[in-house]
N, C-alpha and C positions, 0 to 999 in steps of 0.2 A: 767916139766917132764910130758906127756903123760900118763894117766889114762886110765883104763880097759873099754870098753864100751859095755855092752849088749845088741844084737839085734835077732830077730829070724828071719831066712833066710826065711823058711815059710810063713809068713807075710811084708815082703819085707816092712818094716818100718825105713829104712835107708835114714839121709838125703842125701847120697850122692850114690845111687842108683844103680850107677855102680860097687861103691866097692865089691857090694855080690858079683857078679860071678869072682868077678878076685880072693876075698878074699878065695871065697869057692875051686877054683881048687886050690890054694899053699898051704889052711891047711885042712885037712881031718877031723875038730874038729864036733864032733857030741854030745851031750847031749838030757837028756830026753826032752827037751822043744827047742830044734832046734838051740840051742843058739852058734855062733860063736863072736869072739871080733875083736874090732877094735879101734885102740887109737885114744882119744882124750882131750887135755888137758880143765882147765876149762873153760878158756875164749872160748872154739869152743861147749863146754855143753851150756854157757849162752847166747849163738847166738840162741839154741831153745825156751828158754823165753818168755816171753812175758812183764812180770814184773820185774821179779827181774834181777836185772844189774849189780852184785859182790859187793854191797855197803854192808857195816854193818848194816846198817837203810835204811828202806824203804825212797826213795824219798816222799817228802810231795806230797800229792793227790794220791798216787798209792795207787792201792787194797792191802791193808798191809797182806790178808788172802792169797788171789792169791801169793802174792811176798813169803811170808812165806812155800807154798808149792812146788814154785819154787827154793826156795833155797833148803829146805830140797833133791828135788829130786837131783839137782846136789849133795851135800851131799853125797847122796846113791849112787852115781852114780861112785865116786868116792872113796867109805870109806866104802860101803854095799851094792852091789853088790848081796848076796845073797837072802838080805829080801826084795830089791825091786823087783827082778825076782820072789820072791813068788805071790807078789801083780798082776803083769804084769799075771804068769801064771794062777790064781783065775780069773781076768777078762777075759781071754783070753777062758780058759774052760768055765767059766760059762755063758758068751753071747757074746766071737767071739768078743771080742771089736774093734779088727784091721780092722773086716769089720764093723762094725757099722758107724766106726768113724777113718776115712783110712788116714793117713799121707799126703797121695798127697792133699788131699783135704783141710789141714790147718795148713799143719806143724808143727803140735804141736809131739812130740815124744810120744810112748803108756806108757812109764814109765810116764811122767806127767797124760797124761789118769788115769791110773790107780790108781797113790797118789788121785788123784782127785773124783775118785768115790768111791774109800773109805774112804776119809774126806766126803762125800755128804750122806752112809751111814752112817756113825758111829753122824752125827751131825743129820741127821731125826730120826735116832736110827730105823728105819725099810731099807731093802735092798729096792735098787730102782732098777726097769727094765733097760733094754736098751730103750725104748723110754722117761722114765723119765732125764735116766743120759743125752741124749745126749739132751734133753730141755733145760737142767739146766745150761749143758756144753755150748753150744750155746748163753744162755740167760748171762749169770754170768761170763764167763771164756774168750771166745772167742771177744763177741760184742766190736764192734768198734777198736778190738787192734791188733796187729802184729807181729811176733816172730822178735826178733834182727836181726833175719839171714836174714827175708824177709824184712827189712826197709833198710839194709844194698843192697839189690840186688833190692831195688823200687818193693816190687811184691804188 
């Protein structure tokens, strides 16, 4: 069955790009944070991945931290809904995350951004900037790896 998925039209961070405008003229949905929905069941959440892959246990060699935050997100994505759009909206107000660090450019969805920059705070135990986060993000999260959905279409 098809799960709720949070995006904000705003930020045009949709894997599948075109949906906005067709989504946006048949529903008229408007909230504080720009947010419209669009289903998607888990296996088409864990196509934005990179690590985790719907296993119980992290594959041996994967970043067991990475894969753990990536579960969590689909988690939220489908069972909490509310608390990750708070995290998405705090990053999003407080340094513009979607343009920092824009979906076209590595697929990654801004909900995982966002678990991710606040595991990166809360474990330095000081806030880090936007040129910190997107270091780190870069150096630790992204290097060498590929989202499912992009190994599946060779990008």
């Amino acid at each position: 069955m098809a799960q709720k998925y949070f995006f904000c039209e705003k930020y045009n961070y949709l894997p599948q790009s075109g949906l906005i405008s067709l989504f946006s003229k048949r529903h008229n949905y408007k909230a504080k944070s720009c947010i419209f929905v669009v289903d998607m069941t888990r296996e088409e959440l864990i196509l934005d991945c990179r690590y985790f892959n719907g296993d119980e246990d992290p594959p041996e060699g994967i970043n067991e931290l990475m894969w753990g935050y990536e579960e969590a997100w689909v988690g939220m994505m489908l069972n909490d809904l509310p608390r990750l759009q708070k995290l998405i909206d705090y990053y999003t107000k407080q340094y513009d995350l979607p343009s920092i660090l824009p979906y076209e450019n590595d697929g990654t969805p801004i909900g995982i951004k966002a678990i991710l920059w606040n595991r990166l705070d809360h474990w330095s135990y000081v806030s880090a900037n936007a040129d910190e986060f997107k270091e780190w993000y870069q150096e630790h999260y992204i290097a060498n790896t590929k989202t499912h959905r992009q190994l599946l279409n060779n990008q």
